[in-house]
N, C-alpha and C positions, 0 to 999 in steps of 0.2 A: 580683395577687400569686400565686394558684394557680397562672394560665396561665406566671408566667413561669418559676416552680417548675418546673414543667413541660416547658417547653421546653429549660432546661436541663437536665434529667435526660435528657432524650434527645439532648440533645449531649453528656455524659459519657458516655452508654450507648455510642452510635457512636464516640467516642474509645476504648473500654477495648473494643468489637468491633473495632474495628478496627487496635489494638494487636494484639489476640488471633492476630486472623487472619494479618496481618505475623510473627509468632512462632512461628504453625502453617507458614504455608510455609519460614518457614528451616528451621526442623525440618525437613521433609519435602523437604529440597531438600540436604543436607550437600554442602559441597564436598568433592574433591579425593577420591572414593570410591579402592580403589583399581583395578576394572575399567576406570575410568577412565584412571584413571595409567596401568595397562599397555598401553592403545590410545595412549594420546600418547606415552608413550616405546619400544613393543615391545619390552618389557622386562619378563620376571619374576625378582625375586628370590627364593631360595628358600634356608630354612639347616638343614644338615645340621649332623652329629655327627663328630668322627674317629675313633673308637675305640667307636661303637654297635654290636656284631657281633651279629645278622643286619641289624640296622634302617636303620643309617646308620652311613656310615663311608669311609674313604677306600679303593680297591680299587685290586689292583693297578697297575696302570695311572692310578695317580693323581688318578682323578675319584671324585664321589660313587657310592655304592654303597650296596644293601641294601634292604629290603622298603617300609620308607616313603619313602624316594628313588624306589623304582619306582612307589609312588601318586602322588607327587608330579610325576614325570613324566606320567603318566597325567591328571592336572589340567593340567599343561600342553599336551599336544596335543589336548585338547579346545577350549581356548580359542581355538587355533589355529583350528579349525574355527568356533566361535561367534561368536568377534571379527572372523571375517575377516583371522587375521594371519597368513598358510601363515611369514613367518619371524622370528615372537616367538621373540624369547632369551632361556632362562634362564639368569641369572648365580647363581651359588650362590656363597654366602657362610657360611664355617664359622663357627660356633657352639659353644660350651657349657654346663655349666648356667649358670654367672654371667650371661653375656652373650645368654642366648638372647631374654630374657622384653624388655630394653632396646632389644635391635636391633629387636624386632619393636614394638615401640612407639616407636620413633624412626623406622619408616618403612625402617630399613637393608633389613628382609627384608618379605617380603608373609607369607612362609607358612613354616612352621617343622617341618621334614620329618625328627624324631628320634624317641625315645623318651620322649617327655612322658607325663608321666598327667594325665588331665583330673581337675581336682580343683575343688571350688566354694572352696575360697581363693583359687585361680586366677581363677578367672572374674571371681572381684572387679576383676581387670586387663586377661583377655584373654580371647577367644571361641575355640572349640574346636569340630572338626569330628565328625562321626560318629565312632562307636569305630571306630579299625582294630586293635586288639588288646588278648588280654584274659591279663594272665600275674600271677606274683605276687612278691612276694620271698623271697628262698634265700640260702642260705650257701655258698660255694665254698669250699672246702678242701682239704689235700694226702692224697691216697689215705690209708689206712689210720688218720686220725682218726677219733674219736667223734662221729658227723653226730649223734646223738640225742640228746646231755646238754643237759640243763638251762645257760641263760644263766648260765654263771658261770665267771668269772676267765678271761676270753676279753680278747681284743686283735682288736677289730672292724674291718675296714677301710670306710670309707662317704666317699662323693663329699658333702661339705658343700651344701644347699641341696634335695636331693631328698626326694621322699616315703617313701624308706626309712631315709632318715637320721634325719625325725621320726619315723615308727612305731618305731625302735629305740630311740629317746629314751624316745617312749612308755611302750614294754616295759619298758626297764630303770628307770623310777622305778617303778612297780607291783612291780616284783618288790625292789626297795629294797637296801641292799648287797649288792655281791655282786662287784666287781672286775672290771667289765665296762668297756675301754677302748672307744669309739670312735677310730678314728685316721682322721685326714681323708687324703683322697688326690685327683689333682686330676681324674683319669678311671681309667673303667675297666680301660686297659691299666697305669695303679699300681697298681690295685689286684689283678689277676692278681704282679703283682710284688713287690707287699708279702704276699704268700700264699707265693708260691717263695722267697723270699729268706729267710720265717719270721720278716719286721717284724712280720707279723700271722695269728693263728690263722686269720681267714677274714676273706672278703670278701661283703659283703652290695649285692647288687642283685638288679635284678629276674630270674627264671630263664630267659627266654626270652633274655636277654644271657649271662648266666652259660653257660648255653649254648654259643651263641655264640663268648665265650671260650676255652672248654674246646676245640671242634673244632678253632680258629684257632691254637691255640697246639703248638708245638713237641714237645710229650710229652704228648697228651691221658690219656694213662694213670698221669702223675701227678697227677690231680686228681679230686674226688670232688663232687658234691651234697647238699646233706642234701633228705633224700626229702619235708619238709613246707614249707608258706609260712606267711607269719607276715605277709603284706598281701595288699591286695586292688589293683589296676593297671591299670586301664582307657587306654589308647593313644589318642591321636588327635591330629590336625594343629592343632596351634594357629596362631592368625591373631587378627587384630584386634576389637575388638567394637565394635558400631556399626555395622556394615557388613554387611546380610544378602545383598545382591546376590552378592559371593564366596563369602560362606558358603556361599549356595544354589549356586553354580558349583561350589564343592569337594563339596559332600555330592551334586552330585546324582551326579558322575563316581566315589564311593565305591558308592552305592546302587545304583549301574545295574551295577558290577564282583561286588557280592554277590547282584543278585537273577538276574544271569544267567548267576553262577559261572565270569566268565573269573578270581575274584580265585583260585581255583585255582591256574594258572598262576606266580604270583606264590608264592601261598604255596611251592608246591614248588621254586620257585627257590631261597629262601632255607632255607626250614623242610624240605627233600624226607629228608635224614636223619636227621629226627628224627620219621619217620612220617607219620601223617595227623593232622589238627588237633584236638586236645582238642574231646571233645563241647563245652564250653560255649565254643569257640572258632566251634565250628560254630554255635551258637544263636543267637552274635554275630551274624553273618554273615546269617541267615535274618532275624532283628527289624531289622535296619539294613537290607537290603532293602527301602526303599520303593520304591513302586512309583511312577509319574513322575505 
């Protein structure tokens, strides 16, 4: 009776090892990666912003444009070289906030080349690459307002779904009545337009858009910044989670652009008139440098 005791425990034991092991190699084995997919189809998707100014957006000449377009390309002609593809194509496919976080978890885009903030509510969904930029939120306003006063009896303009939209939520329940409208707008160039038009006292995004904005637009000298932030915006390429193979592809083509300073270049494309890079932009830059 022992022995048969016995013998069967170690034919349950080999069944439930060798269950184990069968569900360790799936694991370790995911289909349908997507460095994969881009060698079978030489094809990278990629989705920008229309109206992200410096970061992404659509430029003259009708194609994608702007500082994380220009990483994103930079991720792309690397693969070129890794994959062995000299004529992978990338298709770009426009994006907003709605539809950005869906396409890319439907497979529509591989890699998501705008002005996202990496946030860990995020991450609950999707994976995100090293920082490439670090800015905050501001208020855009018509010259000769009151950039300094106090949240109150403002008519806010805010794009629905972003992280300035909640910190403003935030703020204004902490500071509790006080007739503070948010007004949704559907991107950034409404919301320069509900500022001119005086639908809305100001417009709240991040300042390195704001920016941006302000240069692009028609009469930079009617518009003003308020000189403080009220969030904190950490930048970087979102992409899939599950998948470290791309990840490590994208971060290593970021890493290697900051630790041997060609992201210069870049920056002064975009950022060149608005000086050199905020020290803690540079600090960015130096800690995200790893070394290979």
């Amino acid at each position: 009776m022992h022995r048969a005791l016995t013998v069967t425990c170690l034919v349950i034991g080999a069944v439930v090892v060798s269950t184990g092991c069968a569900a360790f190699d799936r694991a370790a084995k995911p289909p349908a990666m997507t460095l994969d997919r881009i060698k079978a189809t030489n094809t990278i998707s990629m989705g920008y912003r229309a109206s992200s100014v410096p970061f992404s957006f659509v430029g003259p000449d009708g194609k994608p444009a702007g500082y994380s377009v220009d990483l994103c390309a930079r991720v792309a002609d690397d693969l070129r070289r890794e994959l062995r593809l000299p004529d992978l194509e990338v298709r770009w496919v426009p994006v907003d906030v709605p539809t950005r976080t869906p396409a890319l978890l439907n497979g529509v885009i591989d890699l998501e080349c705008g002005s996202t903030t990496n946030t860990l509510t995020r991450q609950e969904q999707v994976d995100f690459s090293l920082t490439t930029f670090i800015t905050g939120g501001s208020l855009l306003v018509l010259a000769g307002a009151d950039l300094e006063r106090e949240f109150r009896n403002l008519r806010i303009a805010v794009i629905p779904g972003t992280t300035t939209e909640r910190t403003l939520a935030e703020m204004i329940t902490k500071l509790g009545p006080g007739g503070v409208d948010l007004i949704p707008v559907k991107d950034h160039g409404d919301g320069l337009a509900a500022v001119e038009s005086r639908a809305a006292d100001a417009y709240a995004s991040d300042r390195a858009i704001l920016i941006g904005l302000v240069m692009t637009s028609q009469n930079p000298a009617r518009f003003a910044l308020m000189s403080r932030y009220f969030s904190y915006e950490p930048y970087a390429l979102m992409l899939r989670r599950g998948d470290p193979a791309f990840r490590l592809a994208v971060n290593r083509v970021l890493a290697r652009l900051y630790r041997t300073g060609d992201i210069e270049s870049v920056y002064r494309r975009w950022f060149g008139q608005m000086g050199v890079p905020a020290s803690l932009l540079v600090a960015m830059y130096a800690i995200e440098g790893l070394p290979e």
